[in-house]
C-alpha positions in Angstrom: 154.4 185.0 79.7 157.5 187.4 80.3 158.6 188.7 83.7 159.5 187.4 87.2 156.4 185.2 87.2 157.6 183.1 84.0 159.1 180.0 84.6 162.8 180.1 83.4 163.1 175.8 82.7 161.3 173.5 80.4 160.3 171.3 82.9 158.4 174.3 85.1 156.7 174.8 81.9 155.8 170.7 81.9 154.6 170.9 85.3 152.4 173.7 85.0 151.1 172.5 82.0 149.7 169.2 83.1 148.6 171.1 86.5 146.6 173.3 83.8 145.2 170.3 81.9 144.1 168.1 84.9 142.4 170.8 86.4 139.0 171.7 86.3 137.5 174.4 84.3 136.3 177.7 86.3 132.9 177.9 84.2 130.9 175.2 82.9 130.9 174.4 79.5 128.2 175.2 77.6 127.4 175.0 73.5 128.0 178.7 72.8 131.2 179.0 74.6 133.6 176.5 73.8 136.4 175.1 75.3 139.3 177.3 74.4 142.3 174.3 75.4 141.8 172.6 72.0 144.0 169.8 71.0 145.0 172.5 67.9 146.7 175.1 70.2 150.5 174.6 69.4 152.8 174.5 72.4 154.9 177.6 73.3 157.9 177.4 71.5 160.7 175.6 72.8 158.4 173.1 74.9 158.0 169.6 74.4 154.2 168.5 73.9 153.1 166.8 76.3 151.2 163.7 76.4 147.3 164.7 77.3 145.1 163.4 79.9 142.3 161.3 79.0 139.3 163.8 79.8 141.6 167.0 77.9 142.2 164.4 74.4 138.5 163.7 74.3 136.8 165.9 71.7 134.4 168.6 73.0 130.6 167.5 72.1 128.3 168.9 70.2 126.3 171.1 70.7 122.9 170.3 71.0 119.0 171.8 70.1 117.5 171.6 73.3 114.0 171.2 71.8 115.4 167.9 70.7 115.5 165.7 73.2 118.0 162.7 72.9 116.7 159.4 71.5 116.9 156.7 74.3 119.7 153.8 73.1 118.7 151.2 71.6 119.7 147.7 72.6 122.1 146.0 70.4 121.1 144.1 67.5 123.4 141.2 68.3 122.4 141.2 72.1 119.1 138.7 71.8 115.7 139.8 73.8 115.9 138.4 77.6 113.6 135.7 77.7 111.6 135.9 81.3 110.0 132.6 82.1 107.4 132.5 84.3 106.4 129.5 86.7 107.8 128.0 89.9 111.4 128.9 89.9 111.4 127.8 93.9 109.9 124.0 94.3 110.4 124.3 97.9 108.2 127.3 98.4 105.3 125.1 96.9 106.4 122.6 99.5 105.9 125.0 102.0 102.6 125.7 101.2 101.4 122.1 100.7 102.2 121.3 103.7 101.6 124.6 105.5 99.9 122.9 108.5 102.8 120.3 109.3 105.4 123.1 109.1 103.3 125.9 111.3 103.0 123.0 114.2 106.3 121.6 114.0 108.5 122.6 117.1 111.7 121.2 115.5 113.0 120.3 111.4 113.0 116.7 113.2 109.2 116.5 113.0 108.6 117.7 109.5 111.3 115.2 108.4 108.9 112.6 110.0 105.9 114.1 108.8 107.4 114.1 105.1 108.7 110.6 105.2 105.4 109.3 106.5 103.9 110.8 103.4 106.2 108.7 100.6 109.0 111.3 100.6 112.1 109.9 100.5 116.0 111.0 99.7 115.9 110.2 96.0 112.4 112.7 96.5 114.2 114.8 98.5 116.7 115.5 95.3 113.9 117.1 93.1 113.7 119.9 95.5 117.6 120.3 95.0 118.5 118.6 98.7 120.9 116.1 99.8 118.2 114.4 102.1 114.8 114.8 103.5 116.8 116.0 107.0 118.2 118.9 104.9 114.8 119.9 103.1 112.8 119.9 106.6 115.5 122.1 107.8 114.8 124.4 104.8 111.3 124.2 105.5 111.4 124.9 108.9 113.6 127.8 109.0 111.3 129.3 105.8 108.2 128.6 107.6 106.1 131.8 108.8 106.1 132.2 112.7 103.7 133.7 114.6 105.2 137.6 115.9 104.2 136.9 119.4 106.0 134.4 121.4 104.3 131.3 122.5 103.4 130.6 126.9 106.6 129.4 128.2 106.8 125.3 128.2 105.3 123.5 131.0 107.9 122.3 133.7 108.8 118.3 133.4 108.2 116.1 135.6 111.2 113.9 136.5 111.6 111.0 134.5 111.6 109.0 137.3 108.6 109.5 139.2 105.0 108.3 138.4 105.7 105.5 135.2 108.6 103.7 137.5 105.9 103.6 140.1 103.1 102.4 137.2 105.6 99.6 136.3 105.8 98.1 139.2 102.4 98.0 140.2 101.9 94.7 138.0 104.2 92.9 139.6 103.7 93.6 143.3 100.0 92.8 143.0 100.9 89.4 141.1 103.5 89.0 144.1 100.6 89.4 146.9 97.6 87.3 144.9 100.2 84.5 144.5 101.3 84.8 148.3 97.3 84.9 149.3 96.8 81.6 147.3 99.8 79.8 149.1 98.5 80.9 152.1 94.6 80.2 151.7 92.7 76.7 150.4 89.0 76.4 150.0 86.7 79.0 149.2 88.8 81.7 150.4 91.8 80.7 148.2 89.0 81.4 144.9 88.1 84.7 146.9 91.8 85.9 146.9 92.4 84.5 143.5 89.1 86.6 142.2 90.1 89.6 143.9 94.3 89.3 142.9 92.7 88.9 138.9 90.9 92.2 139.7 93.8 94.2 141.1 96.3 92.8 138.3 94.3 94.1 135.5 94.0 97.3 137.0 97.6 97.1 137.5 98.2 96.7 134.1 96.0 98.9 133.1 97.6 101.4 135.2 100.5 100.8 133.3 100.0 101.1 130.2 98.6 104.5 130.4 102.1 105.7 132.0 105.3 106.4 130.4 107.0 104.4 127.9 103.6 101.8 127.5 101.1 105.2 127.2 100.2 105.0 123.4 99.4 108.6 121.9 95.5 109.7 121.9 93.8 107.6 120.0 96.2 105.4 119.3 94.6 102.1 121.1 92.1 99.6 119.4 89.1 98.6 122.3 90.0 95.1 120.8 92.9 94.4 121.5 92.7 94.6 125.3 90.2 91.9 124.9 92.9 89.7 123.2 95.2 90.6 125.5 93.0 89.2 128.7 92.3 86.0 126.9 96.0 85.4 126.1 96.9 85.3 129.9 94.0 83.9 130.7 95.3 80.8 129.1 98.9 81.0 130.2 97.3 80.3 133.8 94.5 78.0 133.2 94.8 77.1 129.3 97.1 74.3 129.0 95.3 71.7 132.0 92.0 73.1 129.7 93.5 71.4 126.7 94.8 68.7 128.7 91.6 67.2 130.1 89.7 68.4 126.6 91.8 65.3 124.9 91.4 62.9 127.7 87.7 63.2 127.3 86.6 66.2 129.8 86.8 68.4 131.2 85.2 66.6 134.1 85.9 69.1 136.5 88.3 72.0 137.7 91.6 71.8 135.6 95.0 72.8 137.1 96.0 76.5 136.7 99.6 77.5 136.5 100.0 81.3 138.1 103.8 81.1 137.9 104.3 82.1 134.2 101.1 85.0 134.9 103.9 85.9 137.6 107.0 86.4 135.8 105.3 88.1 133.2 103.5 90.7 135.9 107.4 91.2 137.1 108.8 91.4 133.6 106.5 94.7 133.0 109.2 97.2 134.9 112.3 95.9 132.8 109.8 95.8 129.7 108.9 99.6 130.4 112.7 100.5 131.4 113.6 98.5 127.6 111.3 100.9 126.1 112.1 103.8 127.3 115.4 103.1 126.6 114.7 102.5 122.6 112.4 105.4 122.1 115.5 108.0 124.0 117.9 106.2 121.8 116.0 106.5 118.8 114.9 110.2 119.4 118.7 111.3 119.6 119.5 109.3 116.4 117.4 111.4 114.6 119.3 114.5 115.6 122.4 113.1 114.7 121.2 111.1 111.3 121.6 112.8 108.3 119.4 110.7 106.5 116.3 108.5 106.2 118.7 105.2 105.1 121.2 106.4 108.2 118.8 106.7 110.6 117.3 103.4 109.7 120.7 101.1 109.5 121.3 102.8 113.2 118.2 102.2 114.4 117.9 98.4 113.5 120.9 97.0 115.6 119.3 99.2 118.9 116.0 97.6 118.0 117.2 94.2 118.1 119.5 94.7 121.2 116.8 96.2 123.3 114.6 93.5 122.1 117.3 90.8 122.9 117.4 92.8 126.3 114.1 92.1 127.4 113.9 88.5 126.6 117.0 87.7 128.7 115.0 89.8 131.8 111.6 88.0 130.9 113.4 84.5 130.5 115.6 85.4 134.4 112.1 85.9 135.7 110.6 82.9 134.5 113.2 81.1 135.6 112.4 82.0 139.2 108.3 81.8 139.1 108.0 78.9 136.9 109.6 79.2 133.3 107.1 77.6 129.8 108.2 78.4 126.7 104.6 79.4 126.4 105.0 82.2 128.7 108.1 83.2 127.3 106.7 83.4 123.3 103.9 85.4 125.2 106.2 88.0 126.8 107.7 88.2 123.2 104.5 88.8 121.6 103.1 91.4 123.8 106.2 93.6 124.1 106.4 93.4 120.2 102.3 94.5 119.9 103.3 97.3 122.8 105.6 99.0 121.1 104.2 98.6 117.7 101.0 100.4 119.7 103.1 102.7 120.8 104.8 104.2 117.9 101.6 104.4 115.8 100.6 100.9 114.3 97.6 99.3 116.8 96.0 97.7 114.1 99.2 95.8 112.9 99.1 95.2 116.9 95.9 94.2 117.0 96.1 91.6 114.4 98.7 89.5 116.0 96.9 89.3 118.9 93.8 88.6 117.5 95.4 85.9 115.4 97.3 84.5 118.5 94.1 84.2 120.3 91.8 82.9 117.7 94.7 79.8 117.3 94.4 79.0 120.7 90.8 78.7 120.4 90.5 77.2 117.6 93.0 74.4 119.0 90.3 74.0 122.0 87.3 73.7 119.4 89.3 71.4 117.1 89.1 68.6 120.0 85.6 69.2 121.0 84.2 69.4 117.3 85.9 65.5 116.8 83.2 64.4 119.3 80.5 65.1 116.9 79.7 61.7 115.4 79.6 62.6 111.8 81.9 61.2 109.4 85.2 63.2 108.9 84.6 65.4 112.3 87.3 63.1 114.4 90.1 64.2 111.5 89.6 67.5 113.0 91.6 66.8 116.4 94.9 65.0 114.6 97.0 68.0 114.4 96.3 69.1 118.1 96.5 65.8 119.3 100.3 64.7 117.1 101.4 68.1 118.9 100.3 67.4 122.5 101.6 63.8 122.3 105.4 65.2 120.5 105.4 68.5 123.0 103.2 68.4 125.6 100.0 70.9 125.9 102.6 73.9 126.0 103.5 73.6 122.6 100.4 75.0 121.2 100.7 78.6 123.0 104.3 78.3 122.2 104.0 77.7 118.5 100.6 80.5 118.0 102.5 83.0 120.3 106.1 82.2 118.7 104.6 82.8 115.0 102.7 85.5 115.9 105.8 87.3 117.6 108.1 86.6 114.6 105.5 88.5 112.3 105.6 91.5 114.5 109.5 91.1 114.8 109.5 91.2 111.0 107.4 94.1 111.1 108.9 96.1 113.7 112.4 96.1 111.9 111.0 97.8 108.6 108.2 100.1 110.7 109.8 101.1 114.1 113.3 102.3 112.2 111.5 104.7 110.4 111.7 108.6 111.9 107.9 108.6 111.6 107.5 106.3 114.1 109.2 107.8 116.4 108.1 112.0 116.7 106.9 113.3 120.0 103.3 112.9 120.3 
């Protein structure tokens, strides 16, 4: 290039060159024509070569048929096959069908965490399915679940907690307060009338309050039975001990003494019971929340089991105190709240069995002393034990002992059922 265009330096001839290089070319490429800046061309003389760009050093290809299409690469020899293995690469996506049903009606991860441990599933389970805890698998589950598109009616407004179960727990006690005002008040005929019709209203009473609140067991949840057992248990806290007492002496030769006062002071201990409940099951609800596992939840619930437990009794024993305190009465108080809550939370048969036990001793105490009248040999053996009691204790030890027992074995059974979060999902 000569003229006034040239360049007249070296290093405009270095500039332009690599601008010439890097650029791109005006007209594709193509097999007949080929690329005339070749790594052969010399450099004008007097220039310095430069060093070429990647894309101008790499050789031109080439050229190609085009009837013959290019071959598709092969894989390398070295490079092994990819394996694919087929099976269930996600555990927790079986889970979630298994239990399909208890994840679609869940309204919160709390629940299915329930609904898992009441099936066996535990932490060390929950580590199959590659979680930390059965709290952090339900979460999993729940959040995986499918949900219906459309959203569900709007929740009911709640009733104030403090409205119709206060009102159902105190209904015992004011109609144990009244019949045992009517009997002070009354003698003769009239005093059995009030006593007949006071019996009447407190078993409504309590009925009423069981079916209320804290005490309401979930549909379903009651055995027929164990009202039954119930009934006869206070029946002989009133009337039960002068039973036995004239049964020894060779009776009963006519009407025995009854003792309302403990039937009292347990009728009053029903709104502290309820309130003790209520408490527990609140407690234990929000421990669930903030547990982060079954063994947690459990070791926090214990110590609130026992205090609220601890609670009552001191109420129940203040009570007794003023209406006429037995140790009879107060094993008694122990043993139905114990049944209650058991009932409550979802075991009425383990409930049920206490009281069935508790109320079979007593009888059997009763029939002991009658069945040692029979004159058979061996038959008066059968009153020793009832009688050794009576004459140590006094006729209160026998509900005291049945009723104590009985309450221990549901004590003992509460702390291993009533911590677990099964027992304690909203019905």
């Amino acid at each position: 290039m000569r003229g006034s265009a040239a360049p007249t330096s070296p290093g405009a001839w270095d500039a332009r060159s690599e601008a010439l290089l890097g650029a791109p070319a005006l007209t594709p490429l193509t097999p007949e024509t080929p690329d005339p800046r070749t790594p052969e061309d010399p450099p004008p003389p007097g220039i310095a070569p430069t060093q070429p760009s990647p894309a101008a050093a790499a050789p031109a290809p080439a050229p190609v048929a085009p009837a013959a299409p290019a071959p598709a690469p092969a894989p390398p020899a070295s490079a092994p096959a990819a394996r694919v293995r087929r099976g269930n690469a996600d555990p927790v996506k079986v889970l979630m069908h298994r239990h399909q049903e208890l994840c679609a009606r869940a309204v919160d991860p709390l629940e299915i965490a329930a609904g898992l441990e009441a099936e066996g599933f535990t932490d060390r389970t929950a580590a199959r399915f590659r979680h930390r805890d059965v709290f952090a698998l339900a979460e999993e589950l729940y959040a995986r679940v499918p949900r219906g598109a459309e959203p569900g009616p709007p929740p009911a407004p709640t009733a104030p907690r403090t409205d119709a179960w206060v009102l159902a727990a105190l209904t015992p006690g004011a109609a144990a307060a009244l019949t045992g005002i009517g009997l002070a008040v009354t003698h003769g005929p009239a005093r059995l009338a009030v006593g007949a019709t006071g019996a009447l209203l407190l078993v409504g009473a309590v009925l009423f309050a069981v079916r209320r609140g804290p005490f309401r067991a979930p549909d379903g949840g009651t055995v027929p039975a164990a009202a039954l057992w119930t009934l006869w248990l206070l029946a002989y806290a009133v009337g039960g001990d002068g039973l036995l007492t004239q049964v020894l002496s060779g009776g009963p030769d006519g009407p025995w003494d009854l003792t309302p006062g403990p039937l009292l002071g347990l009728a009053l201990a029903v709104a502290p019971t309820a309130w003790c409940a209520r408490l527990f099951a609140d407690r234990a609800r929000r421990r669930i929340a903030d547990s982060r596992g079954l063994a947690d939840f459990a070791a926090a619930t214990r110590p609130l089991l026992l205090g609220t437990v601890a609670l009552q009794l001191i109420a129940l024993t203040g009570l007794l105190g003023l209406t006429g305190f037995s140790s009879g009465a107060l094993a008694l108080g122990a043993l139905l709240l114990f049944a209650r809550l058991l009932t409550v939370h979802g075991f009425p048969e383990t409930a049920t069995a206490a009281l069935a036990a508790a109320g079979a001793a007593e009888a059997l105490a009763l029939a002991s002393v009658l069945a040692a009248r029979v004159p058979a040999p061996g038959f008066d053996v059968l009153a020793t034990p009832v009688r050794a009691l009576v004459d140590a204790y006094g006729p209160g030890a026998v509900p005291t002992l049945v009723c104590g027992a009985a309450a221990l074995g549901l004590l003992a059974h509460a702390t291993g059922a009533l911590v677990r979060a099964s027992a304690h999902t909203t019905p």
